[in-house]
N, C-alpha and C positions, 0 to 999 in steps of 0.2 A: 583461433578465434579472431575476427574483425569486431571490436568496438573501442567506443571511449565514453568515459566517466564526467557528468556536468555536474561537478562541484562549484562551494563559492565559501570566502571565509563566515560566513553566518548566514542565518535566516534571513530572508525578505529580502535577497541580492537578484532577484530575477528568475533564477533557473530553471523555475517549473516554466513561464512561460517563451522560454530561449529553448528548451526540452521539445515545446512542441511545436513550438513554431520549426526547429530541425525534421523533427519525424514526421512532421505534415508535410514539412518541403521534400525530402527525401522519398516519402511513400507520391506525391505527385509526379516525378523525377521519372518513375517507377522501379527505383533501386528495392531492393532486398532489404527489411527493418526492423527491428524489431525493442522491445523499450523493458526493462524490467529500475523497480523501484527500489534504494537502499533502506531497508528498515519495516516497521509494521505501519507502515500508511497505504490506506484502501483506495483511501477519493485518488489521488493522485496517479496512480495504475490505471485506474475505469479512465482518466481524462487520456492517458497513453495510449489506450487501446482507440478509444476515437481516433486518436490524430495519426496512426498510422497502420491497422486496420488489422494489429496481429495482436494475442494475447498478452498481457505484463503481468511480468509475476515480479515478489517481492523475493526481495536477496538481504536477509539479515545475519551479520558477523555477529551478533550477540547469542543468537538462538540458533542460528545453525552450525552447522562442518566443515571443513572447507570443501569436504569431497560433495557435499550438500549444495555447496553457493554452486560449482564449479558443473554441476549437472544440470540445474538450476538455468544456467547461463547457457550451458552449449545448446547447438544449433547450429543453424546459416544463415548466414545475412549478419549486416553491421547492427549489434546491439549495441545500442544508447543505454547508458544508464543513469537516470536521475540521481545526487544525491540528497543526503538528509540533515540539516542544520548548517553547520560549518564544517568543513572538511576533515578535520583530527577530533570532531564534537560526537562523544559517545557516552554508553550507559558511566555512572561513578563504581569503583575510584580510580579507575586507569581507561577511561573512552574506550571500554569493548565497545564494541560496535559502531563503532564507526564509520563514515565513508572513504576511509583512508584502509582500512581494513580488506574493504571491499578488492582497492587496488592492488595492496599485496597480496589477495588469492589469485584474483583474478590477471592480474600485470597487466592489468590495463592502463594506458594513458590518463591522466587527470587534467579535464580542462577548466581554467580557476573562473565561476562570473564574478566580475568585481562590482559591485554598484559606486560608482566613481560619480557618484552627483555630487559630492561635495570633497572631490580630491583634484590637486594637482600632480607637484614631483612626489608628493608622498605616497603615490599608487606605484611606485618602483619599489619602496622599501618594501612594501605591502606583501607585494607577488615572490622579489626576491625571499624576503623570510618563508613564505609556504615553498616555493621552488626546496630551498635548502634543508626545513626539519627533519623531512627524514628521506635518507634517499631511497629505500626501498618504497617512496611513493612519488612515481615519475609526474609532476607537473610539467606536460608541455607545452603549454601555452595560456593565454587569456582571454578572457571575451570582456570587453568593457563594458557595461551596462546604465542606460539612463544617462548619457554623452546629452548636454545642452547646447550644445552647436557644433560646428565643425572648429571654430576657436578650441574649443576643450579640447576636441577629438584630439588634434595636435599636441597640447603643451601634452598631454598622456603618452602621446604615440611617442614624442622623443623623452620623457622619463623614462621610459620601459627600453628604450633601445640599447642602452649599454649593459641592461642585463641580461640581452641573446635570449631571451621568453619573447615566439611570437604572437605577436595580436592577431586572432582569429576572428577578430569579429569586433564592432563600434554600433553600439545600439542605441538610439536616441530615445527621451525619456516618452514614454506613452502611456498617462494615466488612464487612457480611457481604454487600455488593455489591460487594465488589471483585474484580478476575479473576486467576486463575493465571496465573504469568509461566513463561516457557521462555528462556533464552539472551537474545535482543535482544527480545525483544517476548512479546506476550500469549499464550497457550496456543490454537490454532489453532479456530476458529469451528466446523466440523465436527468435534470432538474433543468436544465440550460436550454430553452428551446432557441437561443441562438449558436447553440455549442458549433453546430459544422461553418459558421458563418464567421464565426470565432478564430477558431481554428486554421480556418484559408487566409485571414487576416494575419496570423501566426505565422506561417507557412512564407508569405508576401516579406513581413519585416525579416525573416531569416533570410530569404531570398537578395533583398535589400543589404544586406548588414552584415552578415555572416560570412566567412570565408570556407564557404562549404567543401571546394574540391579542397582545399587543405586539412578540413576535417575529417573527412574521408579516406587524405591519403595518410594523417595517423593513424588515425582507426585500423587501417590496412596493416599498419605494421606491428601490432597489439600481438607479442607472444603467445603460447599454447595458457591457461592457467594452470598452477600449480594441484596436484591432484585431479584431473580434467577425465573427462571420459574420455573413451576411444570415440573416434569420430567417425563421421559413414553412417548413423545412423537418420534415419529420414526425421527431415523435421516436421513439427505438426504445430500446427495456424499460422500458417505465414500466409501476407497476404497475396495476392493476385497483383501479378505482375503488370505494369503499365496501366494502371488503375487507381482513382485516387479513391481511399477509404470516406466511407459515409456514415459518420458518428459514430453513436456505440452502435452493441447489440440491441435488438428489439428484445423488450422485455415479455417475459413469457416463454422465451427461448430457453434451450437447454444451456445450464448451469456453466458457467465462464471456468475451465480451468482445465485446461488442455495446453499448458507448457511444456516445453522440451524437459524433458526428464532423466538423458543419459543413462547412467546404469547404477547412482547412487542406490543405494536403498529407501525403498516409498516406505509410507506406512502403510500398514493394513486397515482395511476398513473398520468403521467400529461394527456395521450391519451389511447383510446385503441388500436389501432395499431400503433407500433411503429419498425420504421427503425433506426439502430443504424450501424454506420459506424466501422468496425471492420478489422485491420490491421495494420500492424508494424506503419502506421503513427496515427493511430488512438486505441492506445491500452488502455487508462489510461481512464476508464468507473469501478466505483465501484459496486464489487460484490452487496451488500448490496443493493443496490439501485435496481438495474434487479429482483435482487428477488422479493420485495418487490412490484413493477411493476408486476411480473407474479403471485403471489402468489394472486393477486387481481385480476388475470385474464385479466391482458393484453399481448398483443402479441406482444411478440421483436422477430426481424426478422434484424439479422444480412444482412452487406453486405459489400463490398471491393470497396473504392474509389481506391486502388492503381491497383486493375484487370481491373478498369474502367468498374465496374459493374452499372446497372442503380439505381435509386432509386426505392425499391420496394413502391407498394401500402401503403402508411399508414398516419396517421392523424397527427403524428410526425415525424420528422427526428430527430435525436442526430447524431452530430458530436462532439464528446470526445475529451480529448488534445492526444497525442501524440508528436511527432515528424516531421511534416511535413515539418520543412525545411530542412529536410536530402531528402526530395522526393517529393521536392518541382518542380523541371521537370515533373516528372512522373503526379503529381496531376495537375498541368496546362495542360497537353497533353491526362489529362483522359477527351478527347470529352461527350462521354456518360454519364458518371458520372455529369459534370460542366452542362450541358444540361438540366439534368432530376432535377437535383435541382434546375436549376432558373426555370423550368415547376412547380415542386411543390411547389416551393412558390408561385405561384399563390393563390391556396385552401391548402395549408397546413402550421402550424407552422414548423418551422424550428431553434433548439435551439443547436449553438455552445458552447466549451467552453475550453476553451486556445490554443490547437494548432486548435479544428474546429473552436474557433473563428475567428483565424487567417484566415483560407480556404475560410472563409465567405465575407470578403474583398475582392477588388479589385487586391490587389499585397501583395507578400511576396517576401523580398530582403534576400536572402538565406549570410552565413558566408562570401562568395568570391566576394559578391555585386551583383551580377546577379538579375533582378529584375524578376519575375515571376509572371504572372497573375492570378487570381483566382476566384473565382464565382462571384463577385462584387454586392454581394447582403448588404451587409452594405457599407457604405463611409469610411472604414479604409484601412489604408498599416502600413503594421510593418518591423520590420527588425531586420535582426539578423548580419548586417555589424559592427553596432554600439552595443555591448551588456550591458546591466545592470541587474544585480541584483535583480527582487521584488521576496519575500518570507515572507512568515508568516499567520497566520490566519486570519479570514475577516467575520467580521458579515455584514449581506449582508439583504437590504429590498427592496423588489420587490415592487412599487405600486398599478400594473395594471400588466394585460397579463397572457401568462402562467403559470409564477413562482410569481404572488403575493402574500407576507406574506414576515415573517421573513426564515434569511437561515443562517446557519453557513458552514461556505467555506474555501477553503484555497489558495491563491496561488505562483506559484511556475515557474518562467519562465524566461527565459535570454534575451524575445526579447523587443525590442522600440518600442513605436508607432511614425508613424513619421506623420499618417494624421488619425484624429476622429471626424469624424461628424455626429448629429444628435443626438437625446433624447435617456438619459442616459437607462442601464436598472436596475441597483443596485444605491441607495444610500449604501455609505460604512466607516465602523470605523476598524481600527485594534484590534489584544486582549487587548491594554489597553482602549478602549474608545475613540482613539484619527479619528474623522474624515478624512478622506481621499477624495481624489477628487472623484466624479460620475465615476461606472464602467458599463465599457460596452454598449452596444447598442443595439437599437431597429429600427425596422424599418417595416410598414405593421405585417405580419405576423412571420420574422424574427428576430432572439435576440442572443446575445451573447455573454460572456468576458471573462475575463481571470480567472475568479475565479472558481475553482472546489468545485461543491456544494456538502457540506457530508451529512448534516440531516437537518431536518428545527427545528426552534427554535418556542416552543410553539405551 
């Protein structure tokens, strides 16, 4: 395997846009590229796949195997991989999942960003201590970030020199490249009608700043991973050689999740035809999982609740989270759509889950109080008037129905319930073991919560 890990010691040190300003430079180049995410974040994968024109899957040590991450990953071409927090920052009480975790499956390289806007010599102690915690997570080198002149750049460059960590890269501070944030993460990659303009922008400062053939020529030296497929096998979405990618996918398209796959074990489908609701409110459906649905031969057959399209023929519906209180009007007023889904719950399962679980209720009271009706096929109303906070990972057991067994999930949402009724569809504990109240709901043929399911457990 060719790649390397863009870590940084915390949040807000740069990385996502040091991430793509690489894989846009590199996919212009017309090198081989390809970008997968550490952890359950959606938005950030969809902005990968714009900037370098190949699918991003997500790679989580919490919820997966290693034989899992490690098929996960393979392919060809130099995979980038974003990480998630600060570098050793994972679930409690010992940071599984981690992006340090990542590394020792995977042996890849870790490159540190450091946001140095307000450090001198003290960016040597900085890097030295991640360099040294643990050596089974090879730190080899830095990228400085947010450098206010070339004065800085200096007093930086000779702190770091007597601890033998190369500087890959001196990035000057650029607030007018930073991205719109929404709730838990970034402003959604199809949302951005300046995204490709963005992104070459990206592409330019890496160009500028970066020490790219040196990153390349780590990348190059990046070991087999631990547990790894056999290789030889053909890769699938990479992009087109000598060709610069052209933002995301057009929506409407078939369903994003055609990752390299190696030979772990997929899951099985839950149906074999399957309708999967696909749009700015329903965007946060993991690669990884679609795949592994088609690669078994089942049929996902995207569709648009915000065009008020109907529900196509199938044995499934998936309603994904998104966003739906931002279109929360639009989705009460999509007649067709609200229609063809209480028809097919008649004869068909029907599984939401965070914002479709939300869709699946009765009512959604949007930020401004406005209370909005919605398919009323479970007994819930949530609301986004009152907000709260739930986040963190979520071992999840299904007893009965479509999703019975174990599940490792995550979730991630600002909204209340303000009414739940009816039999549960998860019992649920957090990453340390600690119980949680019954999530989600079932009803007939219909199920659905707030938890986004990553892989199953066992």
């Amino acid at each position: 395997m060719s790649g390397l890990i863009l870590s940084a010691p915390a949040s807000g040190s740069g990385k996502t846009t040091i991430t793509l300003g690489l894989l846009r430079a590199l996919a212009l180049r017309g090198v081989r590229v390809r970008a997968a995410k550490s952890g359950p974040d959606y938005i950030d994968a969809r902005f990968h796949e714009a900037a370098c024109g190949a699918p991003c899957t997500n790679l989580d040590a919490w919820a997966m195997t290693p034989a899992r991450i490690a098929a996960l990953a393979s392919g060809t071409g130099t995979l980038i991989v974003e990480g998630a927090m600060g570098l050793f920052d994972g679930a409690p009480p010992d940071n599984r999942g981690a992006t340090a975790d990542l590394a020792r499956i995977l042996r890849l390289p870790v490159v540190l960003v450091i946001d140095a806007a307000r450090m001198a010599g003290s960016v040597a102690a900085l890097a030295e201590g991640f360099a040294r915690h643990d050596p089974m997570v090879p730190v080899a080198g830095v990228i400085l970030n947010a450098i206010g002149s070339p004065r800085h750049e200096a007093m930086l460059r000779r702190a770091l020199a007597p601890a033998g960590l190369p500087v890959l890269g001196a990035v000057p501070r650029l607030p007018d490249l930073a991205h719109p944030a929404r709730h838990l993460g970034l402003v959604q990659a199809q949302e951005r009608p300046d995204l490709d303009a963005f992104l070459t922008r990206a592409a330019a400062l890496a160009e500028a700043h970066l020490d790219i053939d040196a990153l390349m020529a780590l990348a190059a030296r990046a070991p087999a991973p631990q547990g790894s497929a056999p290789q030889g096998s053909a890769p699938q979405g990479s992009a087109p050689q000598g060709s610069a990618p052209q933002g995301s996918a057009p929506q409407g398209s078939a369903p994003q999740g055609s990752a390299p796959q190696g030979s772990a074990p997929r899951l099985a489908p839950p149906a074999q035809r399957i309708a999967i609701a696909q749009d700015a409110a329903f965007a946060f459906a993991y690669p990884h999982l679609l795949a592994d649905w088609q690669a078994a031969g089942a049929e996902v057959t995207p569709f648009s609740p915000l065009a008020d399209d109907p529900v196509p023929p199938a044995d499934l519906v998936f309603l994904p989270g998104g966003y739906p209180e931002l279109h929360a009007g639009r989705i009460a007023a999509a007649t067709t759509f609200i229609q063809s889904l209480k028809s097919a719950a008649q004869n068909t399962d029907i599984y939401g889950e965070c914002g479709g679980y939300m869709v699946l209720g009765h009512s959604l009271t949007d930020a401004a109080g406005t209370v909005w009706p919605m398919a009323g096929l479970l007994d819930l109303a949530t609301s986004f008037a009152s907000r709260r906070l739930h986040l963190g990972y979520r071992e999840l057991h299904a007893a009965q129905g479509l999703l019975a067994g174990r599940w490792a999930g995550h979730e991630f949402h600002y909204a209340t319930t303000a009414q739940a009724r009816g039999a549960p569809l998860f019992a649920a504990t957090d990453a340390e073991g600690n119980a949680l109240p019954p999530m989600g709901l079932r009803a007939g043929r219909v199920c659905g919560s707030f938890a986004h399911l990553i892989d199953r457990r066992g």
